[in-house]
C-alpha positions as CSV (number, residue, x, y, z in Angstrom):
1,X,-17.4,30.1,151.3
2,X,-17.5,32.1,148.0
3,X,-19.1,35.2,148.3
4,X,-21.8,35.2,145.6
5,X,-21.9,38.0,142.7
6,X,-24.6,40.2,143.2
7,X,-27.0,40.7,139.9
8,X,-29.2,43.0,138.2
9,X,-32.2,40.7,139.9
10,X,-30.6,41.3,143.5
11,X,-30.6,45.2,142.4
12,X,-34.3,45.0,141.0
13,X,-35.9,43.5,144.2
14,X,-34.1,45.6,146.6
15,X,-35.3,48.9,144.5
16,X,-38.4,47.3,144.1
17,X,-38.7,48.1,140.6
18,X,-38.4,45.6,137.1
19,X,-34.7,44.8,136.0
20,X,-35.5,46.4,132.9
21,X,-35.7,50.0,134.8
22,X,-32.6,48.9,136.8
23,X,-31.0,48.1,132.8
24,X,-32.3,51.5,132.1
25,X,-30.7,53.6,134.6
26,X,-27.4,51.8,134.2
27,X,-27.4,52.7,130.8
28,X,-28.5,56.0,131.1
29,X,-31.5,55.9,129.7
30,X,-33.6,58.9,130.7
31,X,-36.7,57.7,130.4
32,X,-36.4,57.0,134.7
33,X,-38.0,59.4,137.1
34,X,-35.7,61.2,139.0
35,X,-36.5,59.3,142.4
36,X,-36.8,56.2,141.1
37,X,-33.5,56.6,139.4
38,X,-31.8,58.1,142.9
39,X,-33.3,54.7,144.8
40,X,-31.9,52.7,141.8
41,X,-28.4,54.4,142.1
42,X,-28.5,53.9,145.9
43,X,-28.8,50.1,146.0
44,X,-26.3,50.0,143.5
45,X,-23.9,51.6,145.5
46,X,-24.8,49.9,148.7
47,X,-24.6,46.0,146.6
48,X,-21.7,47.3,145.3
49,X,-23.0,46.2,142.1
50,X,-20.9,45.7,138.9
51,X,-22.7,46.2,135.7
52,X,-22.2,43.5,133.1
53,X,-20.5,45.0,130.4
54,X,-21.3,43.0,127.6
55,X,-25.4,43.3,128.2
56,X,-24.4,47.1,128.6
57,X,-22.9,46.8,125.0
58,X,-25.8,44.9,123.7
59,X,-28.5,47.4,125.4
60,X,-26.8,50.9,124.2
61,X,-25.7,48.9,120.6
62,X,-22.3,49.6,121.6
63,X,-19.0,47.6,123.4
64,X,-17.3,50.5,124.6
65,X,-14.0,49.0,122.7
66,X,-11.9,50.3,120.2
67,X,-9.6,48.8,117.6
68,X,-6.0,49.7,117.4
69,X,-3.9,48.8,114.6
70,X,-0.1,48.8,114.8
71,X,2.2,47.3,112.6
72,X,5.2,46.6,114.9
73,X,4.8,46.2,118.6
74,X,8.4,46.6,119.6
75,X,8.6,49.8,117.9
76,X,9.4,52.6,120.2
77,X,7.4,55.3,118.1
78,X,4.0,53.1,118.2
79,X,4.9,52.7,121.7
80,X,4.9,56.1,122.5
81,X,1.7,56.8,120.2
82,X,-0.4,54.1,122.1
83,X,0.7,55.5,125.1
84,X,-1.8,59.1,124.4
85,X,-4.2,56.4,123.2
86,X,-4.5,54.1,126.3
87,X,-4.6,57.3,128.8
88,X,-7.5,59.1,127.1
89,X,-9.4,55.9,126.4
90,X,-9.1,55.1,129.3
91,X,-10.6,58.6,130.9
92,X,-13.5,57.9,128.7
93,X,-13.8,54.4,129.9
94,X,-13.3,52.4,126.3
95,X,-11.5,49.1,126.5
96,X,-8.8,48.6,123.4
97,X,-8.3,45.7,121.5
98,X,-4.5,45.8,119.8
99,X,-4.2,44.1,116.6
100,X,-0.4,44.0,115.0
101,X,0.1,43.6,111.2
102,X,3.5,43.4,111.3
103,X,4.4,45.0,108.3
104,X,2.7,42.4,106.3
105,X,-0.1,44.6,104.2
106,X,-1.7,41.3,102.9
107,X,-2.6,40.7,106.4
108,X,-4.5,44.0,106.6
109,X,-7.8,43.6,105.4
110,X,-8.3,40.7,107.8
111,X,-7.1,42.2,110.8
112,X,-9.7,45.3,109.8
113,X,-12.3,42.7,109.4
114,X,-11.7,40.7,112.2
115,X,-11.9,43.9,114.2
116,X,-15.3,44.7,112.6
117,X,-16.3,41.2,113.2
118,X,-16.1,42.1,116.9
119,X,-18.2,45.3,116.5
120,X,-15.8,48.2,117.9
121,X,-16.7,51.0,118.6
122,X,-14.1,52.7,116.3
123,X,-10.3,52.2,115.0
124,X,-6.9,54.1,115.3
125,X,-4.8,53.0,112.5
126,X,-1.2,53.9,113.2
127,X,1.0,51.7,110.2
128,X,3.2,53.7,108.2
129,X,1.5,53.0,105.1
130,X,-2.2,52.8,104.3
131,X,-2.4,49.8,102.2
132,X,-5.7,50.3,99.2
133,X,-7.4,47.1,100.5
134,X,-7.3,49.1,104.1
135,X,-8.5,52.6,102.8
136,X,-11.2,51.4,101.2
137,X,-12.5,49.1,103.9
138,X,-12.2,51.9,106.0
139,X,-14.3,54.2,103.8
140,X,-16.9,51.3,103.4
141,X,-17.5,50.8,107.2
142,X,-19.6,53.1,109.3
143,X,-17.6,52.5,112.0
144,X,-15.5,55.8,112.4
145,X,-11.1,55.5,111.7
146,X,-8.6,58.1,113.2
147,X,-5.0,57.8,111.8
148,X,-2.5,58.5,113.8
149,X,0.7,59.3,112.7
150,X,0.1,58.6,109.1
151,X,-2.1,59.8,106.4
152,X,-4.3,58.6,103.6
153,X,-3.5,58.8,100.0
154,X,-6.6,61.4,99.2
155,X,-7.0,62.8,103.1
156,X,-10.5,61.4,103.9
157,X,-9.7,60.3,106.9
158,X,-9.1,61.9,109.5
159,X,-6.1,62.1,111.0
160,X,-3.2,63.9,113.4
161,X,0.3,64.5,112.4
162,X,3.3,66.9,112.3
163,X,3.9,69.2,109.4
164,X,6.6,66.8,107.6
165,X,7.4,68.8,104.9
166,X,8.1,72.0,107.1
167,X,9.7,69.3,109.3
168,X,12.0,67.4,107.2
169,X,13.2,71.1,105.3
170,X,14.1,72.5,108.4
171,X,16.6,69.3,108.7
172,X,18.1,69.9,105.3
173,X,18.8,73.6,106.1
174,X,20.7,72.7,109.1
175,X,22.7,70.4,107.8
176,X,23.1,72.8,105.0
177,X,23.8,75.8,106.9
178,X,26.9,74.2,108.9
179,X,28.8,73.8,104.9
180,X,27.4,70.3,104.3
181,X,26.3,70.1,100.5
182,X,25.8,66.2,99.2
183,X,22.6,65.5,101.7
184,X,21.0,62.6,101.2
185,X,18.0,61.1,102.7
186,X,16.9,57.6,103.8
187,X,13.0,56.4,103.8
188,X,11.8,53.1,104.9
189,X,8.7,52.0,102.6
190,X,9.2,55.3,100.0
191,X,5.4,54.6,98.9
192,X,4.2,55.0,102.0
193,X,2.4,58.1,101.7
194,X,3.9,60.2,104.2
195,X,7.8,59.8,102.5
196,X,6.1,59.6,98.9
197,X,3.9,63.4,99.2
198,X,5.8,64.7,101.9
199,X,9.4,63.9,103.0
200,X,10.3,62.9,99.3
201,X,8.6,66.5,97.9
202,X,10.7,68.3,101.0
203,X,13.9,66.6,99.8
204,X,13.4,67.5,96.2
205,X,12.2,71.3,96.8
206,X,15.4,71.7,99.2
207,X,17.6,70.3,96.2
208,X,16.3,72.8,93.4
209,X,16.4,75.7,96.0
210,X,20.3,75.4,96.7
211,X,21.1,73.9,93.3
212,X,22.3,70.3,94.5
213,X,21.4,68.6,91.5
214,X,19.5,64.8,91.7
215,X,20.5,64.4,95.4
216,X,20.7,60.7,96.9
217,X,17.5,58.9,98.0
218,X,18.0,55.4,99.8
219,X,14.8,53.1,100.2
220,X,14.3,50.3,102.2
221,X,16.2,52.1,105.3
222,X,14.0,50.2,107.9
223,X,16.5,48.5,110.6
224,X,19.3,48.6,112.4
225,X,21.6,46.4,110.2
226,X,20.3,48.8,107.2
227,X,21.5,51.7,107.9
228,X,24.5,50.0,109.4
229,X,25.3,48.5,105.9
230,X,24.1,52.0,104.2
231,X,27.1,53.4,105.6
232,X,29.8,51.8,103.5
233,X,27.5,53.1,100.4
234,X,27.6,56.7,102.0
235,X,31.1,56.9,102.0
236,X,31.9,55.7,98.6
237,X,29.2,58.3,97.4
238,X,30.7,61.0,99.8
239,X,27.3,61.8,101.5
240,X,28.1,64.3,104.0
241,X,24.8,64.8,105.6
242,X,22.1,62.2,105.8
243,X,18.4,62.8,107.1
244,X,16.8,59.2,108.1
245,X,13.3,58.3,108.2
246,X,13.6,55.6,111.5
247,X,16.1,56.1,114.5
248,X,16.9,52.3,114.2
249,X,18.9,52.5,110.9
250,X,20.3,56.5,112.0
251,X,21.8,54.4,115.1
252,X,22.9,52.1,112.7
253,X,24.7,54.8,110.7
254,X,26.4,56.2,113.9
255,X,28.2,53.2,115.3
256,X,29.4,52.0,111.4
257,X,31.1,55.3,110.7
258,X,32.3,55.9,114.5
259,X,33.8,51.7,113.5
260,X,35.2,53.2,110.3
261,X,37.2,56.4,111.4
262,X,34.5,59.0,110.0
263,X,34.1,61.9,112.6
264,X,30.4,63.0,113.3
265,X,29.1,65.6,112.8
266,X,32.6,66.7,111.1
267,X,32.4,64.4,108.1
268,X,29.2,63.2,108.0
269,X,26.0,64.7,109.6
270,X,22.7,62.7,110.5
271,X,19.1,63.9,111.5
272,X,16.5,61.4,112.6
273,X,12.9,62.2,111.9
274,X,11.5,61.0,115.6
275,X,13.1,61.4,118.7
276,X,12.3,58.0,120.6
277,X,14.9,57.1,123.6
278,X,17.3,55.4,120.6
279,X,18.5,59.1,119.9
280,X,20.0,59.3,123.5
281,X,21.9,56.0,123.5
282,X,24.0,55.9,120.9
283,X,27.2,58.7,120.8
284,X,26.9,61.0,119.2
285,X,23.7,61.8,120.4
286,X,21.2,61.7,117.2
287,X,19.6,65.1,116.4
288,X,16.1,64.5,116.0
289,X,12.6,66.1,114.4
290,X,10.7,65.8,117.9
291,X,7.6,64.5,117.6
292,X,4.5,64.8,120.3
293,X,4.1,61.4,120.2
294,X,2.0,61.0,122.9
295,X,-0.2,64.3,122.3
296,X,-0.3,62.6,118.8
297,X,-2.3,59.3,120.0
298,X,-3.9,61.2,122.7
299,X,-5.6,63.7,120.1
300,X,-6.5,61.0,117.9
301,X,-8.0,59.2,120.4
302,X,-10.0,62.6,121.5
303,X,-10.9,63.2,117.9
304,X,-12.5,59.0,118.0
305,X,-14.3,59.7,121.1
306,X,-16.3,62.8,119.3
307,X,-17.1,60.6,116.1
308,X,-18.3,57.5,118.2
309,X,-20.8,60.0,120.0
310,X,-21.8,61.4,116.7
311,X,-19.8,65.0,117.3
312,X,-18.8,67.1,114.6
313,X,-15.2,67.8,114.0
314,X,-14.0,71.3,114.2
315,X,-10.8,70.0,111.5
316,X,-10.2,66.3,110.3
317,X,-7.0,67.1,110.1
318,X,-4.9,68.2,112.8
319,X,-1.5,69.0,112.4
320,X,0.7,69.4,115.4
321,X,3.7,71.1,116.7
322,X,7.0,69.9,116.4
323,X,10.5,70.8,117.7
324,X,14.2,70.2,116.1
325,X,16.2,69.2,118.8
326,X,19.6,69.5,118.0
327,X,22.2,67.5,119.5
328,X,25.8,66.5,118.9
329,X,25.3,65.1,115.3
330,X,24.8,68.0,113.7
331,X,27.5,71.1,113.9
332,X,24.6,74.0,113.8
333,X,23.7,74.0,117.7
């Protein structure tokens, strides 16, 4: 016989008070007097009573669930990211609905709507680019947006990240320290806003402080197969040191030269701007700007947790700690 499911009724009449006091106290609603909240709490525990979560949400005008956004779900860096996200929501007891927009910005605005639609608490956004249509739907709603990973075009958003410019400069001056002059770099989506402000302002700063003339930028570096074909164009260019965007495409880079006969680091050096597992499987071993991944999503999830409960911020924008791990494609160790 099916054991029946015991109610907020079956809790009411064995604390002999109304269901509404019993919604009260599971809400926490402290408006309860102390005993009658202690005799409430006992039954409950005794029933073994399971609060329905969807008349919690409509009682306390929230759903304990949060919206995250990624736009690639096989992507090892998102992976990592949701990761910090999913552990901390998860101490704080929020459910999260994952929404993919694989790349496809038109799709945006709908995914953002259809996750308003379902009244969330809040959103992480973690895409590499922050489409207008998604910026400004963001600064319509009420319903408070961490980025994680990724920034806005004029930072009103909060947000956690590394330090890319220091980052990415600190890449060029290894390379460039070890005798390596005609450095390139490779972005994915160079309007994203991240390459565009950042990476791309790095690259240009390092060129006009060594004296290295236009340099080489290559956009549109997003996959495997791109770098992989990039590499024919690197050696007709005589790029000796390339600093990548995506691990996919550095990978991609590795195994066509090691194919063609070009020695790495000796003849060409390559740094990867996040140090996911694909910079320990391929050979050379990838050096890599070291993101906290995790502690990235985790603080951003921290820093959603404090606007959904109406906290202040002490900064909106946190910057993190980062770490050049240098490894065998590089010569500087």
């Amino acid at each position: 016989m099916q054991k029946q499911k015991v109610t907020i009724y079956d809790v009411a009449r064995e604390a002999k008070v109304s269901m509404a006091t019993v919604s009260r106290v599971v809400n926490g609603n402290t408006n309860v007097r102390q005993e009658t909240r202690d005799r409430v709490l006992a039954v409950i525990k005794r029933l073994h009573y399971q609060p329905n979560a969807v008349a919690q949400g409509l009682a306390s005008k929230k759903t304990t669930t949060i919206g995250l956004i990624v736009p690639d779900l096989t992507n090892l860096y998102f992976s990592e990211l949701s990761k910090g996200i999913d552990d901390i929501a998860m101490i704080y007891k929020y459910n999260i609905i994952l929404s993919s927009i694989e790349n496809r910005l038109m799709r945006e605005g709908d995914v953002i709507q259809g996750l308003l639609n379902k009244q969330v608490d809040g959103i992480i956004y973690m895409s590499n680019r922050l489409s207008k249509e998604a910026e400004e739907a963001f600064l319509r709603t009420k319903t408070p947006v961490v980025l994680a990973g990724t920034l806005d075009n004029d930072g009103h958003l909060p947000s956690v990240n590394i330090d890319y410019i220091k980052a990415d400069t600190e890449a060029f001056e290894l390379m460039y320290a070890s005798g390596k002059k005609n450095i390139a770099i490779a972005v994915g989506d160079s309007e994203a806003v991240i390459n565009k402000q950042h990476r791309l302002v790095a690259y240009r700063r390092f060129l006009e402080a060594h004296h290295l003339g236009e340099g080489h930028v290559y956009r549109n570096i997003q996959n495997y197969a791109d770098g992989y074909n990039l590499y024919a164009q690197l050696k007709q260019e005589k790029i000796d040191g390339i600093f990548v965007t995506k691990d996919l495409p550095s990978a991609g880079i590795v195994n066509a030269a090691s194919e063609k006969g070009t020695k790495v680091p000796e003849d060409l050096e390559i740094i990867t701007a996040t140090a996911t597992d694909i910079v320990k499987v391929v050979r050379p071993k990838l050096t890599a700007v070291k993101q906290p991944l995790y502690d990235i999503g985790a603080v951003a999830m921290r820093m959603l947790t404090k606007l959904m409960g109406d906290e202040p911020l002490e900064d909106k924008k946190v910057v993190l700690p980062y770490a050049l791990e240098k490894n065998d494609s590089t010569s500087t160790r």
